[in-house]
C-alpha positions as CSV (number, residue, x, y, z in Angstrom):
1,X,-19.7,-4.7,48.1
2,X,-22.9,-4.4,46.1
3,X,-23.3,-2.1,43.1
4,X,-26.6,-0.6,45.5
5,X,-23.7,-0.2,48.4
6,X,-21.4,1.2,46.0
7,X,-23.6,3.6,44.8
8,X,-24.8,4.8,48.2
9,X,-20.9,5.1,49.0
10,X,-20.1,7.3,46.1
11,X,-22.5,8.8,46.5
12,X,-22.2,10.4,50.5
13,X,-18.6,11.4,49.8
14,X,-20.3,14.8,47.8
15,X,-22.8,17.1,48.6
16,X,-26.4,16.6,47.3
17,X,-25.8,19.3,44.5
18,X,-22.3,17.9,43.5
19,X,-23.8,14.7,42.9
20,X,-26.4,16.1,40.7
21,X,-23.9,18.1,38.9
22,X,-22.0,14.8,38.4
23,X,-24.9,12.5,37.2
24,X,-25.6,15.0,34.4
25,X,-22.3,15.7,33.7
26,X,-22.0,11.6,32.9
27,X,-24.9,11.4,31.4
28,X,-24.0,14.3,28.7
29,X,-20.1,12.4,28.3
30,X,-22.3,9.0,27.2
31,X,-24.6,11.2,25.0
32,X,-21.6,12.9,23.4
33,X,-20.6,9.2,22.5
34,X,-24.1,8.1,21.1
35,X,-24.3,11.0,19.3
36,X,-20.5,10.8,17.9
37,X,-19.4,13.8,19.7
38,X,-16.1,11.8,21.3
39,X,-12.8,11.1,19.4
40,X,-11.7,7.6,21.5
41,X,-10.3,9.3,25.1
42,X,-9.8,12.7,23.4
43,X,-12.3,15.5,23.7
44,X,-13.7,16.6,27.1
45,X,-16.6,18.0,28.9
46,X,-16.7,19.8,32.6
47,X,-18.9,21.1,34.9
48,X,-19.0,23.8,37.5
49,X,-18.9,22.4,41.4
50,X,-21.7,23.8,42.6
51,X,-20.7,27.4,44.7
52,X,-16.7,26.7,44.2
53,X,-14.4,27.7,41.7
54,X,-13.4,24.1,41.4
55,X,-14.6,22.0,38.0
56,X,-15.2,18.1,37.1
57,X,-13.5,16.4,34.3
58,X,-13.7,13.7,32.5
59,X,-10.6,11.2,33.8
60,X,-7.9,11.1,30.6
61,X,-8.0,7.7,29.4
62,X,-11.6,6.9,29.5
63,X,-14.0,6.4,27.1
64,X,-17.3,8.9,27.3
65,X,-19.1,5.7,27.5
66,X,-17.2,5.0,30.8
67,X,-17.8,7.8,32.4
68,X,-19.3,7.9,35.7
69,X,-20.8,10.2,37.7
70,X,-18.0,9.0,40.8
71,X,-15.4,8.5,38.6
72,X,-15.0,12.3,37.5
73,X,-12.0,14.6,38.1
74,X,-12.3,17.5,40.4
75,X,-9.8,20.2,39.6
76,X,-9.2,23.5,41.1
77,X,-9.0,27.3,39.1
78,X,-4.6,26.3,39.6
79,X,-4.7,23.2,37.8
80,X,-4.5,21.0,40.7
81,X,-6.6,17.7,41.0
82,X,-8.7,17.4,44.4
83,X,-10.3,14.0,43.9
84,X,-9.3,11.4,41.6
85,X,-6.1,10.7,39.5
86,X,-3.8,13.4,39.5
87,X,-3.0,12.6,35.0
88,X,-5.3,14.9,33.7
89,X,-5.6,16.1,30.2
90,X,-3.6,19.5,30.0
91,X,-5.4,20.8,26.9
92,X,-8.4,20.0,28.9
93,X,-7.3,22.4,31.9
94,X,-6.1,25.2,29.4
95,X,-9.5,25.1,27.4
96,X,-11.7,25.1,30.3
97,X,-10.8,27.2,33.3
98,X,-10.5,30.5,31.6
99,X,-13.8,30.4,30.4
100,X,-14.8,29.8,34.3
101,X,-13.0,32.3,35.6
102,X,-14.0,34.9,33.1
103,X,-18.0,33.6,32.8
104,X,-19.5,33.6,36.1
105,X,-23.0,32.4,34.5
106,X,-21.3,29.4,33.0
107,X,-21.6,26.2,34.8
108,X,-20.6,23.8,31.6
109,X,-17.8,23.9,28.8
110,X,-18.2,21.1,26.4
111,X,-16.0,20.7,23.5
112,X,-16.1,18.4,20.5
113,X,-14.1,17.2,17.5
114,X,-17.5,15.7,15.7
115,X,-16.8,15.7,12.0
116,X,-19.3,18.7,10.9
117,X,-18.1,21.4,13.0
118,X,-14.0,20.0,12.2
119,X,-15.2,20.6,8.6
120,X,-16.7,23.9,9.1
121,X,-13.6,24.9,11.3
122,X,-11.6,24.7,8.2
123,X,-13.8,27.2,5.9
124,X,-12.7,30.3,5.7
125,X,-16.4,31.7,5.9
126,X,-17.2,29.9,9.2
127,X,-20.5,28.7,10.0
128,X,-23.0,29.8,7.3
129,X,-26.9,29.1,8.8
130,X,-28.6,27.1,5.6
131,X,-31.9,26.4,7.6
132,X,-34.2,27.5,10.5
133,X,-32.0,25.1,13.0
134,X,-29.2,27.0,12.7
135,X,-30.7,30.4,12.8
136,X,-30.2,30.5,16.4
137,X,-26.6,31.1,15.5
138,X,-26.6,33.8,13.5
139,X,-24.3,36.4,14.9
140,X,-24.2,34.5,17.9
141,X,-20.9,32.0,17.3
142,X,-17.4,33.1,18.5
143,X,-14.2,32.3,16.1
144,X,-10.5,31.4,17.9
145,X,-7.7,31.3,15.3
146,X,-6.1,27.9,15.9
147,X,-2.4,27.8,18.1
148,X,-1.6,24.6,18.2
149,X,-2.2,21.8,20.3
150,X,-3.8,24.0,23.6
151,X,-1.0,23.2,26.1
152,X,-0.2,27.1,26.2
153,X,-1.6,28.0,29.7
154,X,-1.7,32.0,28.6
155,X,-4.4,30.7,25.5
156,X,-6.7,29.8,28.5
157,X,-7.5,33.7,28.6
158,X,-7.5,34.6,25.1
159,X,-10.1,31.3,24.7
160,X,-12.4,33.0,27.1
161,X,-11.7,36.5,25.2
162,X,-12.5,35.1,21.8
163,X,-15.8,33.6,23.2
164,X,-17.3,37.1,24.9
165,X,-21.0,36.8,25.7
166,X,-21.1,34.2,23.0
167,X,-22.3,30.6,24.2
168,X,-20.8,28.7,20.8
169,X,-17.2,29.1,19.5
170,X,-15.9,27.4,16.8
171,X,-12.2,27.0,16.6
172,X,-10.3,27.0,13.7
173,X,-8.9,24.0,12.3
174,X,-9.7,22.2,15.5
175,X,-13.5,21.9,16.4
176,X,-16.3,23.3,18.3
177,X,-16.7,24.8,22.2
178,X,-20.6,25.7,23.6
179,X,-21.5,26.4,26.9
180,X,-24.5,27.0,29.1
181,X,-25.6,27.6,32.8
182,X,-26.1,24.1,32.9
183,X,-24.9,20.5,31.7
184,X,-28.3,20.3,29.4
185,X,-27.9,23.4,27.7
186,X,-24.5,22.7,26.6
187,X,-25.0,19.8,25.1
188,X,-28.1,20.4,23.2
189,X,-26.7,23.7,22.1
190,X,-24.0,21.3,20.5
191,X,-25.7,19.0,18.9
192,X,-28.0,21.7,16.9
193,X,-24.4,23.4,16.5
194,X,-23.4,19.8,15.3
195,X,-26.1,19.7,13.1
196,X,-26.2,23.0,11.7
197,X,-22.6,22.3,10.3
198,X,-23.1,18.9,8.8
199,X,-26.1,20.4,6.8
200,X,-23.9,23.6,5.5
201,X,-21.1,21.1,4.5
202,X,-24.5,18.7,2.9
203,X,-25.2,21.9,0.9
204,X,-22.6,22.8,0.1
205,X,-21.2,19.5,-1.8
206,X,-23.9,20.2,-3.9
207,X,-22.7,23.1,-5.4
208,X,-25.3,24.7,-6.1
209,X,-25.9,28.6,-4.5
210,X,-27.3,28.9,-1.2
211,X,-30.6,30.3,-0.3
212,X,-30.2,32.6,2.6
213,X,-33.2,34.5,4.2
214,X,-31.5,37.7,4.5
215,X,-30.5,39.0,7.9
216,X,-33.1,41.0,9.2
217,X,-35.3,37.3,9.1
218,X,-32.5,35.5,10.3
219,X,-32.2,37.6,13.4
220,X,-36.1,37.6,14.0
221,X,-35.5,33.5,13.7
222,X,-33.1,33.8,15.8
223,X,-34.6,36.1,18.9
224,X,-37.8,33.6,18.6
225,X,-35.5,31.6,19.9
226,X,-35.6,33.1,23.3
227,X,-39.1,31.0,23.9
228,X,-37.4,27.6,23.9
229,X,-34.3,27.8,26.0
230,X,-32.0,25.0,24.9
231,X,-31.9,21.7,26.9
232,X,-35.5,22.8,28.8
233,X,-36.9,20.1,27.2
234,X,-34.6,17.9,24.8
235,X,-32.3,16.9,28.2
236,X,-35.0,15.3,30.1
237,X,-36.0,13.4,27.0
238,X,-32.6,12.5,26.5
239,X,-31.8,11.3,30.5
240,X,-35.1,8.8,29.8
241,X,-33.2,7.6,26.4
242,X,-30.5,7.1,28.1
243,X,-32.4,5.7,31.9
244,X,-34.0,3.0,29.4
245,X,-31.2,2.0,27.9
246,X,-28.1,1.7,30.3
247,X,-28.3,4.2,33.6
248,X,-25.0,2.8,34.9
249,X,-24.0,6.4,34.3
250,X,-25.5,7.5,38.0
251,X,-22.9,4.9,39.9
């Protein structure tokens, strides 16, 4: 079969919406690896089935720059793969499907063990914002004391209870968790995350004392915000990067 038959194959066995869903939900697992997010098959990002309770995964074993939007894993609220391998990632599961079921106006979880946000993980004062980037994070990141590897099913709630209204959660000694109401504001809202924790760690080798605007500026910086909703126009940018370079992501 041709990779055009193939394609159109995948691509009628999912509604019109899924299939969107799953395109962007590739295309953000092969950013995540350009960008350095991904830790060799560890790591994972999901997505909300459109009006279900059900979510994709990546499939455990897989680079993110294998992923596919037809080679996803569809798993139910229980745990229990639909469509596609029935191995999945546990930790994956427990980190993802509380935050789901307790966040109705979530549609993506995407979490990351990309070396500024492990290092920030392990200070004690969290995530300090050193400059305008990372304003849009003040008071607005989540902590979760770390409990081990997360193959505790009960964690799955206290996860989503750590994160509240919060869209960005760090986790302590472990790594980073953002989310959005879609697949492109998750993942931008990482990567300034990402970037707003290797700058703190870059100023802070220096040693030398931190200039911080003090709060009432950081929060006006931060509610300015509100004008440029993450993703509305880095993701397109980012799907042509990605269209010009290698779109085998849509099969």
């Amino acid at each position: 079969m041709s990779t055009a038959a193939t394609d159109i194959s995948n691509r009628t066995r999912f509604s019109e919406q899924e299939w969107q869903t799953r395109v962007d939900l590739a295309a953000c697992h092969r950013l995540a690896a350009r960008f350095g997010f991904d830790e060799i098959v560890w790591n994972h990002i999901s997505a909300r089935v459109p009006e279900t309770d059900n979510f994709l995964i990546n499939r455990f074993g897989l680079r993110f720059d294998e992923i596919t939007a037809s080679n996803l894993v569809t798993i139910n609220q229980a745990g229990e793969v639909l469509d596609g391998p029935k191995d999945i990632n546990v930790t994956a599961y427990v980190i993802h499907h509380g935050i789901y079921a307790a966040r109705s106006d979530i549609n993506c979880v995407m979490h990351s063990h990309s070396r500024g946000g492990l290092a920030v993980s392990a200070l004690e004062c969290g995530l300090l914002p050193v400059m305008q980037g990372a304003f849009m994070f003040h008071n607005r990141v989540a902590y979760h004391d770390y409990e081990g590897i997360s193959d505790d099913p009960d964690e799955s709630t206290r996860l989503a209870k750590s994160l509240g209204e919060h869209n960005a959660m760090i986790l302590r000694n472990h790594g980073l968790i953002t989310v959005g109401s879609t697949v492109g504001q998750a993942f931008v809202q990482m990567f300034y995350l990402e970037q707003a924790c290797k700058t703190q760690i870059d100023v802070m080798s220096t040693g030398a004392k931190l200039a911080l605007p003090d709060d009432e500026i950081m929060e006006h910086a931060a509610q300015q915000q509100r004008h440029f909703a993450p993703g509305k126009f880095e993701w397109p940018a980012l799907l042509r990067m990605l269209d010009d370079t290698d779109p085998s992501y849509k099969e």
